[in-house]
ZAFISE-317618 format. One line per field, with one value per residue: residue number from 1; residue in one letter; chain; x, y, z negated of N, C-alpha, C, CB in turn. Coordinates in steps of 0.2 Angstrom, whole numbers. Glycine has a CB too. Layout:
% residues N
k [NUM_...]
r [A_...]
c [A_...]
npx [X_...]
npy [Y_...]
npz [Z_...]
capx [X_...]
capy [Y_...]
capz [Z_...]
cpx [X_...]
cpy [Y_...]
cpz [Z_...]
cbpx [X_...]
cbpy [Y_...]
cbpz [Z_...]
//
This chain:
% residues 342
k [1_2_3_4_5_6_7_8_9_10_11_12_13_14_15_16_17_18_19_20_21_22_23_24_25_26_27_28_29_30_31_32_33_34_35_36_37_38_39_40_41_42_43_44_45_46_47_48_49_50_51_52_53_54_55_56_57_58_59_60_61_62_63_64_65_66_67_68_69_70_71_72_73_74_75_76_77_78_79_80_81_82_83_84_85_86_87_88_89_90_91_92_93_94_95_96_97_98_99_100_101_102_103_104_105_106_107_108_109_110_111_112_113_114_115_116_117_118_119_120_121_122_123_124_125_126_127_128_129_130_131_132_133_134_135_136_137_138_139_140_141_142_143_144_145_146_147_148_149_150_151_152_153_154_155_156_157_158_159_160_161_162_163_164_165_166_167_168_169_170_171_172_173_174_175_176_177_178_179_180_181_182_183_184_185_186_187_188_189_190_191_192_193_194_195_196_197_198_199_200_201_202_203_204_205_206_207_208_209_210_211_212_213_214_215_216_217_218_219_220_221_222_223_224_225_226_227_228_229_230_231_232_233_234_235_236_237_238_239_240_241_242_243_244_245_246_247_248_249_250_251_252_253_254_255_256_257_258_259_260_261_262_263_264_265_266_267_268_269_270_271_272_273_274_275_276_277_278_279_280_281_282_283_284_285_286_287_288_289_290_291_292_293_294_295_296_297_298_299_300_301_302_303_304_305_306_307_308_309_310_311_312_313_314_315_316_317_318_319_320_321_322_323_324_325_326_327_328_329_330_331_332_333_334_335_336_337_338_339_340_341_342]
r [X_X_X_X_X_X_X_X_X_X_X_X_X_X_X_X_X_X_X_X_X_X_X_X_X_X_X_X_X_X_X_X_X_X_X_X_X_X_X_X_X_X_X_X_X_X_X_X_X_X_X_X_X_X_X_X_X_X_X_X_X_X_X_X_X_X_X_X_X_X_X_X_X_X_X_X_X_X_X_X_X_X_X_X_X_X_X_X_X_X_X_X_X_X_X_X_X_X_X_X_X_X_X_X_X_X_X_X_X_X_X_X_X_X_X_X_X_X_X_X_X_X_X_X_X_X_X_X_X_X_X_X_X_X_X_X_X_X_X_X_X_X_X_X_X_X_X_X_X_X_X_X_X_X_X_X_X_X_X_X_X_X_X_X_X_X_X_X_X_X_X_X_X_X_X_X_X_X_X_X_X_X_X_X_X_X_X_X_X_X_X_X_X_X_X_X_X_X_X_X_X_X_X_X_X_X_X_X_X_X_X_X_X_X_X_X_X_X_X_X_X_X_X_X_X_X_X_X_X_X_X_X_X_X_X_X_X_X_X_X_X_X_X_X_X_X_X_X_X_X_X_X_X_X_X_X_X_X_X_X_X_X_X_X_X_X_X_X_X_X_X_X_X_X_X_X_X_X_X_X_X_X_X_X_X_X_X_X_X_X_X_X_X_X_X_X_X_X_X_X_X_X_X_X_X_X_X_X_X_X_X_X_X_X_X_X_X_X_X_X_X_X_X_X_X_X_X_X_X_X_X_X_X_X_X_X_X_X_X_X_X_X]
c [A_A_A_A_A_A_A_A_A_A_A_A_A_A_A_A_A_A_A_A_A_A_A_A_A_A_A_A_A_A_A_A_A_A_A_A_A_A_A_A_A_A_A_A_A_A_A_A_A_A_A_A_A_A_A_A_A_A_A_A_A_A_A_A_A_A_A_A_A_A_A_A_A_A_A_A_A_A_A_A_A_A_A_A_A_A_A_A_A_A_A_A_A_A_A_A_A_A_A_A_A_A_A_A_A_A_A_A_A_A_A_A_A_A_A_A_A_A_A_A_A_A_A_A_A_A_A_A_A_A_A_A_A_A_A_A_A_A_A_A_A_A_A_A_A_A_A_A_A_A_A_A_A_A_A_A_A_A_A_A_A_A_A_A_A_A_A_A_A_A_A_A_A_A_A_A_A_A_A_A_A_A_A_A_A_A_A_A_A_A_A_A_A_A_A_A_A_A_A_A_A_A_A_A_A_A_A_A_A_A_A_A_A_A_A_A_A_A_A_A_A_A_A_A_A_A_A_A_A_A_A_A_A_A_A_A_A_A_A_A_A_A_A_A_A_A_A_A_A_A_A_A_A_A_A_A_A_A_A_A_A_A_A_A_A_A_A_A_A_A_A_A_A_A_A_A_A_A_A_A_A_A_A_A_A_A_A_A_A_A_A_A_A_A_A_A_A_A_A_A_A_A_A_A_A_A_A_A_A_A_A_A_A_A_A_A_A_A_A_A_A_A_A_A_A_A_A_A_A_A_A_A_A_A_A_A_A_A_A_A_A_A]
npx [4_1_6_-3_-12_-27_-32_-25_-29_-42_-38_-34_-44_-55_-45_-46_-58_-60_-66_-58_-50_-39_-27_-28_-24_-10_-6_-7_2_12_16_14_25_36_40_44_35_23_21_19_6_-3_-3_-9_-22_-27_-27_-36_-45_-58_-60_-49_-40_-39_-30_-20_0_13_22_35_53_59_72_84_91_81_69_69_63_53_45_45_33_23_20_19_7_-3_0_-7_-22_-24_-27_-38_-48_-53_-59_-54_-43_-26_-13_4_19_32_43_46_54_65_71_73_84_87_76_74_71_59_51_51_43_31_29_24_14_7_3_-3_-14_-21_-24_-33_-42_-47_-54_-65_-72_-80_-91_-105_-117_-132_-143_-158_-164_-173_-172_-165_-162_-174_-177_-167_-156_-152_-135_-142_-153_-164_-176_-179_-187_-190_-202_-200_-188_-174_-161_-149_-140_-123_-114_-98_-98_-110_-123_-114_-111_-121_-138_-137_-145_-144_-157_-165_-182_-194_-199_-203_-200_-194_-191_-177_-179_-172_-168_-157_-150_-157_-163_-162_-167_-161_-167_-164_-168_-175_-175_-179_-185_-185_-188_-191_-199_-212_-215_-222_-213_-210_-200_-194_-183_-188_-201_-215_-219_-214_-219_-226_-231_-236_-236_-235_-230_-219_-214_-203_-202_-193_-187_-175_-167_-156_-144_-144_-152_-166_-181_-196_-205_-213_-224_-228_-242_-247_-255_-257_-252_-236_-232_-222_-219_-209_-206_-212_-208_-215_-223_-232_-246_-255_-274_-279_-292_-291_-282_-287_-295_-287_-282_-294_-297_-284_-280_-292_-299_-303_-294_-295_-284_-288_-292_-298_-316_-320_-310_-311_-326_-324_-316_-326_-336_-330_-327_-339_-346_-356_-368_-363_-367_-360_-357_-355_-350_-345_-333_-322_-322_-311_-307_-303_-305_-309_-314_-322_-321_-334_-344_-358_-361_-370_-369_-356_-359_-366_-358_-349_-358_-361_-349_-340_-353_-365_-376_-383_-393_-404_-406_-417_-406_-394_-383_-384_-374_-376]
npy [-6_11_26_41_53_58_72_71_61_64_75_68_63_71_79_69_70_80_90_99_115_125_130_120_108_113_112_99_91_95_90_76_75_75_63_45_36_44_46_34_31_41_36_22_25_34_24_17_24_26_34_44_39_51_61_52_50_47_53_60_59_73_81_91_88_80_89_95_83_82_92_88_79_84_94_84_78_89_91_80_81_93_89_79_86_96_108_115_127_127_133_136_137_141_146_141_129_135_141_132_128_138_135_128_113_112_123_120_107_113_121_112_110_118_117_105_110_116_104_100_111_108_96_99_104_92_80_75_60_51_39_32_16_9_-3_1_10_22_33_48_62_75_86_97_94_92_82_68_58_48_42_34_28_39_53_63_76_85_96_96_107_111_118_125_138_141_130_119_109_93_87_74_60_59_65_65_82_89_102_110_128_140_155_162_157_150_136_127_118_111_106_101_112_122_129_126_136_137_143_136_121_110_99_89_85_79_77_70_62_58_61_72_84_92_92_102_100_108_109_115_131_143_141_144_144_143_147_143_147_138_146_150_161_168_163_161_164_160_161_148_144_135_122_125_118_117_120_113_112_103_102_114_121_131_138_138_140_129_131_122_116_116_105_94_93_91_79_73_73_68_56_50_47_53_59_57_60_56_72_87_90_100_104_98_99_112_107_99_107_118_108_101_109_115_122_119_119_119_112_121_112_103_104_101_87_74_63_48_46_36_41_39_45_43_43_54_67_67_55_53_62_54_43_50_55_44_37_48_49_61_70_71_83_92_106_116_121_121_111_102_100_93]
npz [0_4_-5_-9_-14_-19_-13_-1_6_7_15_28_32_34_42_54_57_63_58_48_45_53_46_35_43_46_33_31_42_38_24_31_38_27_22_26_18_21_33_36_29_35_48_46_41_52_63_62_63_75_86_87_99_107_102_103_94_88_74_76_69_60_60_64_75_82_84_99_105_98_100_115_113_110_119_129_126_128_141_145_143_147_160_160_154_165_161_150_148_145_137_138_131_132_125_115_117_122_112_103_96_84_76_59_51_44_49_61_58_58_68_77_69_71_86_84_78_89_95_87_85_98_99_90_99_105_108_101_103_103_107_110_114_111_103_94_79_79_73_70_62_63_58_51_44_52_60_70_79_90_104_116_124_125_124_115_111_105_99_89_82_78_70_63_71_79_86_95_106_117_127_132_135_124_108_94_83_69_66_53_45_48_50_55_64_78_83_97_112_126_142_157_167_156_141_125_112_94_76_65_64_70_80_96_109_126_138_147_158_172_173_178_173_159_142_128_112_99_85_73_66_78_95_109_127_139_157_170_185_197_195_181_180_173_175_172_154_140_125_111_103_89_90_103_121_130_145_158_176_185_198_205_198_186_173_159_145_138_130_115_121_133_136_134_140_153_149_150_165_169_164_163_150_133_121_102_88_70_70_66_65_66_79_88_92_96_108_116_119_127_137_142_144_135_120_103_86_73_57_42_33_36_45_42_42_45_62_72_88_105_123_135_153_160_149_144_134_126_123_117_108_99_94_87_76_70_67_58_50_50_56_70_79_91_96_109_119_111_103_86_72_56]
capx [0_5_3_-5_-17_-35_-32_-24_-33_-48_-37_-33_-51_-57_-44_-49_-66_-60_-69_-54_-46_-31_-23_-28_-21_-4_-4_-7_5_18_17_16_34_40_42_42_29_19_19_16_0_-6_-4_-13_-29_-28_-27_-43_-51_-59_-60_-42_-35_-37_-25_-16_4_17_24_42_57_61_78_87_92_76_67_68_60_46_42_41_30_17_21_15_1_-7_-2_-12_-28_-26_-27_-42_-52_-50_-63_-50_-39_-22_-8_12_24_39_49_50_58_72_73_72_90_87_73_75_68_54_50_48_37_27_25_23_8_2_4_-6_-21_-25_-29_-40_-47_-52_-58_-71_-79_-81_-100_-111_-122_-137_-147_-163_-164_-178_-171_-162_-166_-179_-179_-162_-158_-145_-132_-144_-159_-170_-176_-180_-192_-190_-209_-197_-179_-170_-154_-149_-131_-124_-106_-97_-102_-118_-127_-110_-112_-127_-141_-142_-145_-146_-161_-172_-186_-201_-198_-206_-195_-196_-183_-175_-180_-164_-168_-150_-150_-163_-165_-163_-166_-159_-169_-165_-169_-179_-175_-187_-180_-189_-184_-194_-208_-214_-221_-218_-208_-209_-195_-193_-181_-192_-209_-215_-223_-213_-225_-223_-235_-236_-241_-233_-224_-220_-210_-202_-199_-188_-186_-170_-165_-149_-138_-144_-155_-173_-188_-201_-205_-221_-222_-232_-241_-251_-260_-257_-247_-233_-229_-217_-219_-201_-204_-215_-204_-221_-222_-240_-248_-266_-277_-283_-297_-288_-277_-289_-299_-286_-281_-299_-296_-278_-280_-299_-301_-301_-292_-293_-281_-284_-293_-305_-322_-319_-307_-317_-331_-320_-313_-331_-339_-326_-325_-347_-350_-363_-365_-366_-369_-355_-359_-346_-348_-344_-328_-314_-320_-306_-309_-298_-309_-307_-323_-320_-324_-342_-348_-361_-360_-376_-365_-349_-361_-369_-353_-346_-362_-361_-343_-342_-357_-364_-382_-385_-400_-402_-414_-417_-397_-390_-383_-382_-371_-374]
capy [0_16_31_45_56_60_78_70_55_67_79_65_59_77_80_64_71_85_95_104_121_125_129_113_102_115_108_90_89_97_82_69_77_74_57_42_34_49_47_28_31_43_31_16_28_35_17_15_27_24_41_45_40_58_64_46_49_46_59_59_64_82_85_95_82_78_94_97_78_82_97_86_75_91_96_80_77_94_90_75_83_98_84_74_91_103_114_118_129_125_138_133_140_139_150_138_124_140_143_127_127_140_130_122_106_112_126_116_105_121_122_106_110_124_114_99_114_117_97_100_114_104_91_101_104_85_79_67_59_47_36_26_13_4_-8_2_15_27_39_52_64_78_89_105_89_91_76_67_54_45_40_33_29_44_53_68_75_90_98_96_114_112_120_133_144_139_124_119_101_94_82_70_59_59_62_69_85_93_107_113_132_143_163_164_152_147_128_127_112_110_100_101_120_124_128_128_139_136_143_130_120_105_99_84_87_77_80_61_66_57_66_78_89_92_97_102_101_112_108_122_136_146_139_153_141_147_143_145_143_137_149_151_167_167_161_164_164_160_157_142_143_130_118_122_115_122_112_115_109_103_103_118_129_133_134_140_138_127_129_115_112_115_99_90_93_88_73_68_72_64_50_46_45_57_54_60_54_60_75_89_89_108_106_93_102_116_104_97_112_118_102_98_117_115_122_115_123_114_114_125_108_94_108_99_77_68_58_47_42_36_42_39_49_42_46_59_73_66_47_57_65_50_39_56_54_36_36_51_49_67_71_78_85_96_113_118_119_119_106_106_95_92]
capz [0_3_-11_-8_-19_-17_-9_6_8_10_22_33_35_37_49_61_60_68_52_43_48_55_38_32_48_45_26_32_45_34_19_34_38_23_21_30_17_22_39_36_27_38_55_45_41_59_66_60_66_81_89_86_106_110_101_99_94_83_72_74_63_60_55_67_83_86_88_106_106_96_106_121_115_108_126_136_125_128_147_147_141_154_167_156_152_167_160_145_148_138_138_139_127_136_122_108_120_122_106_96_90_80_72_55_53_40_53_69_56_55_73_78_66_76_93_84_76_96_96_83_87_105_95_85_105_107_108_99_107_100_111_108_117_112_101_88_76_82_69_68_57_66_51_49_43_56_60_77_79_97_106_122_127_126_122_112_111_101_99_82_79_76_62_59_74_82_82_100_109_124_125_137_133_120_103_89_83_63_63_46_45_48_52_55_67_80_85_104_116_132_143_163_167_152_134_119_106_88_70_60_68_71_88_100_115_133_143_150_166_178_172_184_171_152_139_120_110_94_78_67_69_84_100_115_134_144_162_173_190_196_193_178_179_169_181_166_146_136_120_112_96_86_94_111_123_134_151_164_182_185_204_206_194_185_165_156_139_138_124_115_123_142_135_133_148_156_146_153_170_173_160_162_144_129_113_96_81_64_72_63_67_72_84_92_93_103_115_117_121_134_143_144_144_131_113_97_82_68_48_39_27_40_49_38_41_55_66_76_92_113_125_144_157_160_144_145_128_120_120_114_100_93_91_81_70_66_63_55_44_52_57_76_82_97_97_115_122_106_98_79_69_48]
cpx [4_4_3_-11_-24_-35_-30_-26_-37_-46_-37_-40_-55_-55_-46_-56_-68_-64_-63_-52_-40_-24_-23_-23_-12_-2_-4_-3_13_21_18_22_38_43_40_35_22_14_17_8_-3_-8_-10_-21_-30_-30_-33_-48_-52_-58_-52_-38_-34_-32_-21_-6_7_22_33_47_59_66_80_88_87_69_63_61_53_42_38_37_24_13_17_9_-4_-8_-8_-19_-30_-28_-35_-49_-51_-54_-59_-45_-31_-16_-2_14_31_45_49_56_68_73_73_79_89_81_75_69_58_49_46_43_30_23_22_13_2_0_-4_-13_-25_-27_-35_-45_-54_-55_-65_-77_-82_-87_-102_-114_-126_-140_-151_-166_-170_-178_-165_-165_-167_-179_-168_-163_-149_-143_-135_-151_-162_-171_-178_-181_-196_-195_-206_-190_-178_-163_-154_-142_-130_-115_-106_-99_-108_-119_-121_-112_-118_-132_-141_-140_-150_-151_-165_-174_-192_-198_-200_-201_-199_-192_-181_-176_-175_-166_-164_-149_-156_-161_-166_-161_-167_-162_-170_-164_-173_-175_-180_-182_-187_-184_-186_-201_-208_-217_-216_-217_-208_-205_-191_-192_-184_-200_-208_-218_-218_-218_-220_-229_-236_-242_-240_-230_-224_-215_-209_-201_-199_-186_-180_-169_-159_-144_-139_-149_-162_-177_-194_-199_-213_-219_-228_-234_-247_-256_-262_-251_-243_-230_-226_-216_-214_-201_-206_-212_-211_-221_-229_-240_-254_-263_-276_-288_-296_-285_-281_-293_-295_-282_-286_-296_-290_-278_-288_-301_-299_-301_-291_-290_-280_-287_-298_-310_-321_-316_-308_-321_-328_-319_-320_-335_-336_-325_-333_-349_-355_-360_-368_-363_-365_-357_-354_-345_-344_-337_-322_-314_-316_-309_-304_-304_-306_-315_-317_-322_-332_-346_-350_-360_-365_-373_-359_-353_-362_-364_-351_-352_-363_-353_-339_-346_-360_-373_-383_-392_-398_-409_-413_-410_-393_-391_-382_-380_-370_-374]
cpy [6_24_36_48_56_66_74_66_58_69_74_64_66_79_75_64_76_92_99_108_122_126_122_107_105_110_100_86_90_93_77_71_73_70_51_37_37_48_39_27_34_40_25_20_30_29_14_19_28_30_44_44_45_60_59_47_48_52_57_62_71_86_90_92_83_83_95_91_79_86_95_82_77_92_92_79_83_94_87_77_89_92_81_78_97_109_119_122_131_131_136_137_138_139_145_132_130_141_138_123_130_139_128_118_108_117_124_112_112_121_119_106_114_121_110_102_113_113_97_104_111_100_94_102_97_85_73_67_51_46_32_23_6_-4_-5_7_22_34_44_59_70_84_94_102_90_86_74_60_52_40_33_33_36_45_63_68_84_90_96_103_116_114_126_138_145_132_122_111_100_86_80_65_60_58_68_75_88_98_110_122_134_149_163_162_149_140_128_121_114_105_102_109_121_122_130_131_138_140_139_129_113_102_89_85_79_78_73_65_64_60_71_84_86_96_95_105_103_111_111_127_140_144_146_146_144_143_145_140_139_137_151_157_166_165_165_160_165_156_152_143_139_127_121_119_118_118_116_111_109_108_108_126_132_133_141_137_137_127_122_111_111_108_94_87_90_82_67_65_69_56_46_44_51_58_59_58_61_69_79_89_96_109_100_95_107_112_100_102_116_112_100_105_117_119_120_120_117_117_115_116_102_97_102_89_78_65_57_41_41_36_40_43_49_42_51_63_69_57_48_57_58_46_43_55_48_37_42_52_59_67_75_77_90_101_117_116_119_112_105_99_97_88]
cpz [0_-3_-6_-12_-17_-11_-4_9_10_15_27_35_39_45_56_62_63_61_48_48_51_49_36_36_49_38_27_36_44_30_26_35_35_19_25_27_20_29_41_34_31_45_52_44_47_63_66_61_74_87_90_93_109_110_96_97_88_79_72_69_65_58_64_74_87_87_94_108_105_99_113_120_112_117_129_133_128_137_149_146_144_160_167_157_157_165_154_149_142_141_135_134_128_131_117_111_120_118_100_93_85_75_67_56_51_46_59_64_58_62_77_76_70_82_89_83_83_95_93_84_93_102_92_95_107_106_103_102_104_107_110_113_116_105_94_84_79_77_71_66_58_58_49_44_48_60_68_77_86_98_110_122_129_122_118_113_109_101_93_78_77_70_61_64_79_82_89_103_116_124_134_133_130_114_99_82_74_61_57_50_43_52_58_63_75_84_94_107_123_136_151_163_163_146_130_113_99_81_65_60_65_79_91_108_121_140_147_160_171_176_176_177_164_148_132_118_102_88_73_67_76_88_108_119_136_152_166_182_190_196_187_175_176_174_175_157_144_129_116_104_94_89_102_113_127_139_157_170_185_192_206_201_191_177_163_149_139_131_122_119_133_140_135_139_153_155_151_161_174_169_161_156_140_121_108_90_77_67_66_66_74_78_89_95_98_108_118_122_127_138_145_144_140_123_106_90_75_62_46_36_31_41_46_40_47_54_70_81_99_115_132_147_158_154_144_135_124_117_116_105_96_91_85_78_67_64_57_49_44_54_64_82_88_97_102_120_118_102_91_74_59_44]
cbpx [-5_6_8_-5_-16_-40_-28_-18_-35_-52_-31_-29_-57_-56_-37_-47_-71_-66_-74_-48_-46_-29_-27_-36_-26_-4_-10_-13_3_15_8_14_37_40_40_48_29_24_25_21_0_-4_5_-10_-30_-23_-21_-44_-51_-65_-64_-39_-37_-40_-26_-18_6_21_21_43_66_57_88_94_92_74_71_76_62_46_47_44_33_25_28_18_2_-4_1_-10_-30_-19_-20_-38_-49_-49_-71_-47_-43_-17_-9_16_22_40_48_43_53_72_70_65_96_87_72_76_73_56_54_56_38_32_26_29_8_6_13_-3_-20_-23_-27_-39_-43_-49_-52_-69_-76_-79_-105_-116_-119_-143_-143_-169_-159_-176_-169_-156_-163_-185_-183_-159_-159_-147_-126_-147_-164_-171_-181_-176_-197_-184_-213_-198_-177_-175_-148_-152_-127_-130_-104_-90_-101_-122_-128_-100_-106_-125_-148_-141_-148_-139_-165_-170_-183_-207_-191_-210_-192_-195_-183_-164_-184_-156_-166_-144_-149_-167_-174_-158_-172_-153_-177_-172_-171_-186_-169_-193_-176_-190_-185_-191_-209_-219_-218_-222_-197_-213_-190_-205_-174_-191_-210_-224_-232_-206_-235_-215_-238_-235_-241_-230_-217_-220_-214_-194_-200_-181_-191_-164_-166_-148_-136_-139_-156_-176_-190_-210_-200_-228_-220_-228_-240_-253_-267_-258_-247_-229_-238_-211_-222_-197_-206_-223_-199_-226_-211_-247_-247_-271_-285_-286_-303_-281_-272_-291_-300_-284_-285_-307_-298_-270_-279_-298_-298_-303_-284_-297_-272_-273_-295_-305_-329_-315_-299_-321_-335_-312_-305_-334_-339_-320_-318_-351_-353_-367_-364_-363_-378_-346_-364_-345_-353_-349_-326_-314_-329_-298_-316_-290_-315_-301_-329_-321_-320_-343_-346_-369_-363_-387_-362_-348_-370_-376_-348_-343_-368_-362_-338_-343_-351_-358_-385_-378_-406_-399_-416_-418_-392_-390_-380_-392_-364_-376]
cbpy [0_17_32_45_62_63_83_69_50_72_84_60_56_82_82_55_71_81_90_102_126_132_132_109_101_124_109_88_91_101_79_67_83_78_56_40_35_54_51_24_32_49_27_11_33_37_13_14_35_22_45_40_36_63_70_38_52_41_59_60_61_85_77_96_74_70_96_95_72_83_101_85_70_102_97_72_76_102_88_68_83_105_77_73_93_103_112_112_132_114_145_133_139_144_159_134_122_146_147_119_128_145_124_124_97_115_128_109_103_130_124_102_112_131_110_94_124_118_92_100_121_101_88_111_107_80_78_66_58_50_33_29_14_2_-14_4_16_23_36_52_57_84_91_110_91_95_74_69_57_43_45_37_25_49_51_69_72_90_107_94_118_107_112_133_146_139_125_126_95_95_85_67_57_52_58_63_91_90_114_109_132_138_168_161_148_153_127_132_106_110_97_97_123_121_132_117_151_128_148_131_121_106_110_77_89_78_85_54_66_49_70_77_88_93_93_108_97_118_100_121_131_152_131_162_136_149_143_143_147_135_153_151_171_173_150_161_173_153_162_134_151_131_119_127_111_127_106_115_111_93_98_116_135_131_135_135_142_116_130_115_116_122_100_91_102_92_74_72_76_70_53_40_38_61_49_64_49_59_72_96_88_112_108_90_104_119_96_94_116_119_92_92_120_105_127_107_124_113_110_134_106_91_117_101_69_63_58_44_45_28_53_35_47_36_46_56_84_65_42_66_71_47_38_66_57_27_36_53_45_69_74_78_89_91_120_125_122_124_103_111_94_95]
cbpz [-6_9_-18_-3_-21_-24_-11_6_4_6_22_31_28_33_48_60_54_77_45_37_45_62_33_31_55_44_20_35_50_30_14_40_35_21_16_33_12_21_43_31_21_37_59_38_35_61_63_54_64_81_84_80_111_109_100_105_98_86_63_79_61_57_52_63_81_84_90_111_103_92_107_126_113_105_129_138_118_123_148_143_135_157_166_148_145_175_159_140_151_138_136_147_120_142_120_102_129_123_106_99_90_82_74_47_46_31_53_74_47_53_75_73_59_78_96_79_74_102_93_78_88_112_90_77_112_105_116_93_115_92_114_103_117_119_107_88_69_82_58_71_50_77_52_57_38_59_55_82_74_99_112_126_135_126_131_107_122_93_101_81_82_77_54_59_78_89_76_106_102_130_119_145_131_121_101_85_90_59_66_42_44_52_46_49_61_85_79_107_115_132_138_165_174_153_131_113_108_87_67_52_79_67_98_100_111_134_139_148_169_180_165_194_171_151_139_118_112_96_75_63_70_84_102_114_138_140_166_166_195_196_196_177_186_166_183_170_141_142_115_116_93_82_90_116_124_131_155_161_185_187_208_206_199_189_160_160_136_141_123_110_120_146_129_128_152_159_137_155_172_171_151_165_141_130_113_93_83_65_78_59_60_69_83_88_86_102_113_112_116_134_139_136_150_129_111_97_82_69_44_29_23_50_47_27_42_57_69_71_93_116_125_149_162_163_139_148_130_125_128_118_99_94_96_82_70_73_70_58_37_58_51_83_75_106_89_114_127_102_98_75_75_44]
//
């Protein structure tokens, strides 16, 4: 075994998580220097981390001699990931190769550290990416809390920065979103040419990349979609708030806000059926009244019972009602063209 305290044991993990600062991975690369235990224990906790072939090498010695060596092996590394990464742009430091006699050993450590910060700093851009595939866990649970609760195969994917300078992800599929509420911060999904920006909602999101139509359907809170061509420039903005929904026509570049009761209208007419889960009577009675043009007259006292029902298309309003009053447990009479439900 090799000794090492707690403090460093933590830095080492932090730093392969790409999470400590450039101070900390100056202090950490400093100690590995300075012994070859040091630099024994920090390769066996490396060696284990999976992640770690980015920026896979060997620490070399640091007396005086071998310097130059180390430098070029700072040097090819930072090559290999301009080659790897061309969207990074890495900048050369030609002058320390010139000047690395005048180095002491402890010094070159130093900068060696500074060379190795850049790694890390590139490292904190790297992505996560979750995938639900069907057959593993459906629920996740990204670093700010906010939860995600996948309908469908899909994928999400998020920088390691997430939650410090922004909250934003890039998403497809079906899945049911809870966002932790952050002022500071707004909650942004990336989904094809369209972002939903939220501060702390609720809704379920449809953005399944072969759907002609993404919808988001709000159940708390307030949601802003944004459309973008493709160069990036705005197309349109609607904002979406409670119980409606907000749908975007990939191919027609077209993005609207239905009511409730448009959503449901057209529940009927594309589905052939019209479904309520867990439903109040109230907003029932809205989506009934717009879709059969009739009216009914609802008792403050019934407004609050759910119901979770399926009508088809061929059910006429008077077949609709009397199922809601058998299942329900409701009373409906009809005086002239009103209907009256207590």
């Amino acid at each position: 075994m090799y000794s090492a305290n707690n403090k460093y044991e933590a830095l080492i993990m932090s730093y392969l998580d790409g999470q400590c600062s450039a101070e900390e991975a100056r202090e950490l690369l400093l100690w590995v220097a300075e012994s070859e235990e040091n630099r024994l224990y920090f390769k066996a906790l490396k060696d284990q981390y999976e992640v770690w072939n980015l920026t896979d090498f060997a620490m070399p010695e640091l007396d005086e001699t071998d310097v130059e060596a180390a430098l070029d092996i700072v040097n090819a590394k930072i090559d290999a990931i301009e080659e790897t990464e061309t969207e990074t742009k890495v900048v050369q430091m030609p002058w320390l190769r010139r000047n690395y006699k005048y180095v002491s050993g402890v010094a070159a450590a130093f900068l060696i550290a500074l060379f190795v910060g850049f790694l890390v700093r590139n490292n904190f851009n790297s992505t996560v990416t979750y995938a639900f595939n069907g057959q593993n866990e459906s629920s996740y649970i990204l670093p700010d809390n906010t939860s995600v609760n996948f309908n469908s195969e899909g994928s999400l994917s998020y920088t390691k920065h997430f939650g410090k300078s922004d909250r934003s992800v890039d998403f497809e599929g079906v899945a049911y979103f809870d966002v932790a509420k952050d002022e500071t911060k707004p909650f942004v999904l990336h989904c094809n040419n369209m972002d939903i920006e939220v501060l702390g909602t609720s809704f379920l999101l449809n953005a399944d990349k072969d759907a002609e139509h993404y919808t988001v359907d709000l159940y708390s809170g307030k949601v802003k979609m944004t459309t973008f061509d493709k160069k990036s420039n705005i197309l349109s903005v609607v904002e979406i708030n409670p119980g409606e929904r907000g749908v975007w026509n990939a191919s027609a570049n077209e993005l609207k806000a239905m009511s409730y009761s448009e959503v449901k209208e057209d529940e009927l007419l594309t589905e052939h059926v019209l479904v309520f889960n867990n439903e109040k009577l109230s907003k029932i009675v809205e989506a009934l009244e717009y879709i059969y043009k009739v009216e009914i007259d609802l008792g403050e006292s019934c407004a609050s019972k759910k119901l979770t029902a399926r009508f088809s298309d061929d059910e006429s309003i008077d077949e609709v009602l009397e199922t809601i009053a058998l299942v329900s447990e409701v009373t409906v009479t009809k005086k002239g063209e009103v209907y009256q439900i207590r």
